[in-house]
C-alpha positions, 0 to 999 in steps of 0.5 A: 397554820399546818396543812392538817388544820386547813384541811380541818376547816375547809372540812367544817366549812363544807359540813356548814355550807351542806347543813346551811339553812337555805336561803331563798331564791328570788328569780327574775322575770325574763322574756325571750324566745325560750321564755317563750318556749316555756310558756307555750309547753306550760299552756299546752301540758296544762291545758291537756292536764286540766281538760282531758278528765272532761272530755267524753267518749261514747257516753263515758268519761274518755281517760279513765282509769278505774282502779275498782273495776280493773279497767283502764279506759283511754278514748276507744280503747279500754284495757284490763290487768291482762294487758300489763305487758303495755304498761310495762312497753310504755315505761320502757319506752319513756326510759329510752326517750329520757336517754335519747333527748338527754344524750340530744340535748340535755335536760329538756325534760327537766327545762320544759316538761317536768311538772315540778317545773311547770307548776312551778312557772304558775305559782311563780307568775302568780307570786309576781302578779301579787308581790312584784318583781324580784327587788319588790318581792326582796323588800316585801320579805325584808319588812316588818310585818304590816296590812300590806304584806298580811294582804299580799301574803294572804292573797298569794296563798289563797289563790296558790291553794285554791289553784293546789285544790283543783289540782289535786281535784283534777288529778283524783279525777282521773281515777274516780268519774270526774264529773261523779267527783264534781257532783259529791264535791258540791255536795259534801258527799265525797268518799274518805279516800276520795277527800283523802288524796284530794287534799293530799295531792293538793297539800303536795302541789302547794307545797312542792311548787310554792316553797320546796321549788329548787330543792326537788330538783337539787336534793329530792330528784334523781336524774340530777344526780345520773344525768352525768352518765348519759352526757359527752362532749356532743351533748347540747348543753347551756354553757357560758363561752369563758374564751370570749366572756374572761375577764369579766368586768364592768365597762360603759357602753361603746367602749371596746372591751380588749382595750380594757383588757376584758372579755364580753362578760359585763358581770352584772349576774344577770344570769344569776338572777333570772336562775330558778335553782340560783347557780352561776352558769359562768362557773361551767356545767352544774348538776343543779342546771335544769336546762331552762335556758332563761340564762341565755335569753337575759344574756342575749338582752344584755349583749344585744344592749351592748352592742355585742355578739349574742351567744355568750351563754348558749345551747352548745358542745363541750367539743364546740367550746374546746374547739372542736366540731359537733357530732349531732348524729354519733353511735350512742344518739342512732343507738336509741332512736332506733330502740326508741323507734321499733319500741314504739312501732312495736306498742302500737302495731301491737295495739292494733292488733290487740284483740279484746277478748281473753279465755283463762281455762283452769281443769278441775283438780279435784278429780283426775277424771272420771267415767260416765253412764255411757263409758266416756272419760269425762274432765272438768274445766272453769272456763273464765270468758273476758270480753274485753270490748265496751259491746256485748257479744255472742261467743261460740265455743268448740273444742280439738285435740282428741278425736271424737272429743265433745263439750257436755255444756252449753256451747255459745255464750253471750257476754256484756261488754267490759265483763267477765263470764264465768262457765263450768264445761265438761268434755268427754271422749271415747277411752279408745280416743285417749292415746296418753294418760295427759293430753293436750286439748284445745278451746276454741271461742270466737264470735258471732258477729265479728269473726277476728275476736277469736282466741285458743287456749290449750289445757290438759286431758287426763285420762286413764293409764293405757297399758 
């Protein structure tokens, strides 16, 4: 066969393999000290996921982002579109610590906080609650159907829908009173949007968790394809040491390997099979690694059982492998942390001294300005008052920047708390007091009760051409 038309079929072969059906992957159970570790992240972010919406703050629910009323509570602090400057703070800083612990040490988002991990760890246990382990679940799959596999199918489902349902529940409360979305929920009185992204996140949960699982991580998810860029050589990563493990073989136990002419690797695919995106580590660094590290704690059993050294499959460098030594603290590593430090410090010296009280003036454009009865320049401003914090306030209002400059309006204001107040003041001057045909004035408001809500606003003064 020419060398043309191998190359013609290894072409077709990869079309086919890329265009393949995919086949299921069957996980197997594992347990370890990063099993371990998995289930504790699992606990602890679903716990605070399910809970948070119910906690309670001051009469109000504590986590609340209400889209309706523009206002995004989030426990003694509630912000407004005005403070999209921290929204925009907290994307940055997730960026940079994606950077930061993938440099460190690989995907550990991907291997214990990702949701698509964590929820599907949950609908995983449920399915081995149900169906059995990894050879029970194969043979389940493999007959014909029966009552046992309609009852085993049917339960499993149920319970991934009903556990989809409240996930999808849980996740519109944030957003609608959750307690408010309890009440309508029991009732059938939820509104259309309401049931509408319930079921649509229930829908996407179910689905995502329950059938797609690997294939968000390998197709839909980006980072898998970028993670490259953000790696080294003194990048932890989960990798198989072919130095010690090649030639792979098996072998019984006690008999020692280098008389056989082997390495530690027993190939008994263990490794493969507890895989939850069915990649063989052994084959080196793959981007469809999602760093959940089941491969080393089931390598460890299997060399414990041996007789051998663990660490055949470990958290390591490819500098460690090739020989070399590890750089934990490199140029790239300090580079962001001490980003990812001043940018958190800098968000929450920022909140701290955010003060909950904004003063928007817009000058009526309608006119450049005009004279009154008494011979003052006079100009037109709307002033708009956001105060900001969940307790009404008294504000006094006073204005600078032109000498004899003067509010014809009211000059304190009472605002609820978490409203906007909207007022109409005029300023005048004397003519004699106006240097420039535009100047700038400025509005002061403070309140009464807590002299550090205050705030100044500048605006311009019109008046008319000095000659």
């Amino acid at each position: 066969m020419s060398k043309q038309s191998q190359a013609e079929n290894q072409q077709a072969e990869e079309v086919i393999k890329f265009y393949k059906k995919r086949e299921k992957i069957y996980p197997r159970e594992v347990h370890g000290r990063f099993a371990t570790l998995r289930l504790l992240a699992v606990m602890v972010l679903l716990g605070l996921y399910y809970v948070v919406p119910w906690l309670q703050w001051e009469g109000r629910q504590a986590v609340l982002f209400d889209l309706p009323a523009r206002k995004f509570h989030l426990f003694g602090l509630t912000f407004w579109p005005q403070d999209f400057f921290y929204l925009a703070l907290l994307l940055i800083i997730a960026a940079y610590a994606l950077f930061f612990f993938t440099t460190l040490a690989g995907r550990l988002w991907c291997g214990y906080a990702c949701p698509q991990t964590v929820w599907t760890e949950v609908f995983m246990w449920i399915e081995h609650r149900i169906e059995g382990d990894r050879l029970q679940m194969m043979k389940l799959d493999k007959m014909p159907w029966n009552a046992t596999k309609i009852r085993k199918k049917v339960t499993k489902h149920t319970i991934w829908v009903l556990f989809s349902l409240w996930t999808g529940f849980t996740f519109v409360g944030y957003f609608t009173p959750i307690r408010e979305l309890w009440h309508e929920l029991m009732t059938f009185s939820t509104g259309p949007w309401e049931t509408f992204w319930v079921l649509f996140y229930s829908f996407a949960t179910w689905g995502n968790a329950g059938f797609m699982r690997e294939q968000v991580c390998i197709y839909m998810c980006p980072y898998a394809r970028f993670q490259s860029a953000m790696f080294d050589k003194d990048t932890l990563i989960i990798a198989y040491d072919e130095k010690r493990g090649e030639p792979r073989g098996p072998r019984k136990k006690g008999v020692d390997p280098r008389s056989l002419g082997l390495g530690d690797c027993v190939d008994c695919t263990m490794c493969v099979q507890v895989c939850p995106t069915g990649i063989d580590i052994r084959n080196g660094l793959q981007y469809q690694c999602i760093g959940c590290a089941a491969c080393i704690d089931v390598c460890d059993q299997v060399m414990e059982k041996m007789g051998y050294p663990k660490g055949l499959i470990r958290y390591t460098t490819q500098h460690e492998l090739d020989g070399g030594k590890t750089h934990i603290l490199r140029g790239r590593v300090i580079v962001y942390a001490t980003i990812l430090l001043l940018l958190v410090g800098g968000l929450l010296y920022s909140i701290s001294q955010r003060v909950p009280l904004e003063l928007d003036v817009i000058r009526d454009r309608n006119a450049l300005y005009r004279e009154t009865g008494e011979g003052l320049i006079e100009n037109v401003y709307t002033l708009k008052i956001v105060n900001m914090d969940e307790h009404p306030h008294t504000y006094r209002l006073s204005v600078s920047g032109l000498e004899g400059l003067r509010i014809s309006g009211p000059s304190e204001v009472e605002v609820p708390g978490g409203s906007i107040k909207t007022l109409i003041e005029r300023l005048q001057v004397d003519p004699a007091n106006v240097p420039q045909t535009s100047n700038w004035v400025f509005f002061h408001i403070e309140a009464e009760d807590d002299p550090r809500l205050k705030k100044v606003q500048k605006a311009r003064f019109l008046g008319p051409l000095n000659p």
